[in-house]
N, C-alpha and C positions, 0 to 999 in steps of 0.2 A: 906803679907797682913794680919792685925786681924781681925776676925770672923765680931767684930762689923762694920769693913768699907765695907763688903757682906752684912749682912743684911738691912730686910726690916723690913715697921712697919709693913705691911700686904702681907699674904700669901692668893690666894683665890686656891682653891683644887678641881677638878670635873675630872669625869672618862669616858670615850665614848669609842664609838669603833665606826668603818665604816659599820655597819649593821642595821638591822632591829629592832635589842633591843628597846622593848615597844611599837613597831606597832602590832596593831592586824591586820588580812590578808586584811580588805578593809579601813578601813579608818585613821589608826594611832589611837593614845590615846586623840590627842589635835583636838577637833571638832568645829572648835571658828567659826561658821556659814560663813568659806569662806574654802578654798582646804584646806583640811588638812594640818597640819607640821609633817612630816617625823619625826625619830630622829635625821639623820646629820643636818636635818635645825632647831630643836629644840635647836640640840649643835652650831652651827653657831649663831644663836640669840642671848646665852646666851655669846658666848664667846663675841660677837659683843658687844653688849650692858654692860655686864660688863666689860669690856677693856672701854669705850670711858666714864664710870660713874669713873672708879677708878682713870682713868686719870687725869678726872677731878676734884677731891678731891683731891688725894693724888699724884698728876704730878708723877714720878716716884719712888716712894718710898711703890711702892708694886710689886708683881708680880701673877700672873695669870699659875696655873702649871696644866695642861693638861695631865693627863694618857692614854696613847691611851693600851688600856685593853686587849690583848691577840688576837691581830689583827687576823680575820679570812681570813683566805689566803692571806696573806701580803698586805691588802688594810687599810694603814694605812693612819691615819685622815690628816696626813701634804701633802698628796698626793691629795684628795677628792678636786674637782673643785671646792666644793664652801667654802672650809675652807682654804685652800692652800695659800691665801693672809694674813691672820688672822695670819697664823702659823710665817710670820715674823716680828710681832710686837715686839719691844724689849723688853717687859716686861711678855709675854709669856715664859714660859717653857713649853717644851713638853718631857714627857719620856715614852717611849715604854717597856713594858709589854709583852717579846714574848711570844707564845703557852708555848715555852721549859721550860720556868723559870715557867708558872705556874703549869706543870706537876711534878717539882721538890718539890715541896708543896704540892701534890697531889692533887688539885683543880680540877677541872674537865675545862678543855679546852676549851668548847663549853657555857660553863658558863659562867655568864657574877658576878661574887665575887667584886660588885664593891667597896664594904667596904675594903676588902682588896687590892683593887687598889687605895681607898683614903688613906691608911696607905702607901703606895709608894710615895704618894705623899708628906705626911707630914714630913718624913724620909729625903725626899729630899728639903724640902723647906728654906727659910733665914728670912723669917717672925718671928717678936717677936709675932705677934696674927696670927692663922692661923682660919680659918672657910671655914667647907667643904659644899661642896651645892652639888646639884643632876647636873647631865649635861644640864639639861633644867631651869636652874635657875638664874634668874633673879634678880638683884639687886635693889634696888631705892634708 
């Protein structure tokens, strides 16, 4: 197969993990005058919502690549009840980031390096444009 019949026109890039990353102890970071949003359901929205906007412009001629970031105690995103359907869209890629590989870098584990989990991503993507956004990011 040539490179060009894998690629896309668009790559979109973001990095999460199944934890608490950018909640502070009582209410999360996102206070929009109703329950807060968690970070999994920040990442759930975004991947929600930017999946069904890319679909819609570019039908399948992008893809959506997911770094799940140096999963804390093997609770990885494709597993998490409210992502776990999301994870089989076919224009999703998900690639995993274990603890090991980031301690081979010397990173710190418990870190959450997510710039250097967007360059995992990019490494790996088929996109001629690629654009990296935060895990809570929203397309229009």
């Amino acid at each position: 197969m040539h490179l060009n019949d894998m690629s896309k026109k668009l790559t979109v890039v973001l990095a999460s993990r199944d934890d608490n990353y950018g909640d502070d102890a009582l209410d999360g970071i996102y206070n929009l005058n109703f329950t807060p949003l968690k970070n999994i359901d920040r990442t759930r929205m975004s991947i929600e919502n930017n999946l069904n906007l890319l679909s819609k412009f570019l039908e399948h001629d992008y893809e959506l690549i997911v770094v799940d970031w140096s999963p804390i105690k093997e609770k990885y995103l494709h597993n998490n009840i409210h992502l776990k359907e999301l994870f089989n869209h076919p224009n999703l890629k998900s690639i995993i980031v274990e603890p090991s590989a980031i301690e081979k870098v010397g990173l710190n584990v418990k870190g959450f390096n997510e710039y250097f989990a967007k360059n995992v991503g990019i490494r790996n993507s088929l996109g001629k444009y690629i654009l990296v956004i935060n895990s809570d990011g929203l397309l229009s």
